[in-house]
N, C-alpha and C positions, 0 to 999 in steps of 0.2 A: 941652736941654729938660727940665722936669720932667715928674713921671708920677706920680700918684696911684692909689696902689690900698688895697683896703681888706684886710686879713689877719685871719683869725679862727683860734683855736686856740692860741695860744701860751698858758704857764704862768703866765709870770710875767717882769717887767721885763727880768730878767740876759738870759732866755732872746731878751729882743725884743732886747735891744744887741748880742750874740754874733752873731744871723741877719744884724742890719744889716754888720757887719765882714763876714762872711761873703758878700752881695751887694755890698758897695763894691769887696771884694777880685777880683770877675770883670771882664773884658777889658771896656772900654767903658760899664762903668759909673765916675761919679767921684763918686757924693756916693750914702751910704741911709740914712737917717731913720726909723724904728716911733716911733709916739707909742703905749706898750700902752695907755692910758686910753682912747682913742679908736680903736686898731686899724687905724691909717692908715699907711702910707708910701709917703713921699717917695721918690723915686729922680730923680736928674738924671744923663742919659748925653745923648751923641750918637748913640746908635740910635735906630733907631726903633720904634715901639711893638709892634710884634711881636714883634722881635727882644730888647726889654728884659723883656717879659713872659715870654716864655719862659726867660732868665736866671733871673728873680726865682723864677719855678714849680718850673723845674728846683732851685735850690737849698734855698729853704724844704722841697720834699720831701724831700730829702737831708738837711735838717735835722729833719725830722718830717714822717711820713705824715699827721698830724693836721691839719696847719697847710693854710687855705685862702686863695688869694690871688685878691680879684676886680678886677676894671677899675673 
C-alpha cells in the first residue's frame, strides 16, 4: 500500500534523498520517495499505517530533531 505524509524541516534536497534511503532501508518498508519542493512522501510497505508511521517518525528524528512528519 502507499502512504502519504507530509514532512516539514528538511535543509535541502541531498538531505531529503539521504532520509528517503535511510526509511527504504527499515524492515517492511520497500519503496520512500521526499519530493523537497513539495515536502511530501511517499512510502509503500505492507504495514500498516501505524506501524509505517511510526518507522518513518522514528527515523527522520534520528535523522534530525527538526524534521516533522504529518499523516
Amino acid at each position: 500500500m502507499k502512504i502519504r505524509y507530509t514532512i516539514t524541516g528538511l535543509d535541502c534536497p541531498n538531505c531529503a534523498a539521504k532520509l528517503a534511503n535511510m526509511i527504504e532501508g527499515k524492515e517492511g518498508i520497500s519503496s520512500a520517495k521526499i519530493n523537497f519542493l513539495t515536502e511530501k512522501l511517499t512510502v509503500e510497505t505492507e504495514l500498516n499505517e501505524r506501524e509505517a508511521y511510526g518507522i518513518v517518525e522514528s527515523t527522520a528524528k534520528a535523522f534530525s530533531r527538526d524534521i516533522k512528519v504529518e499523516k
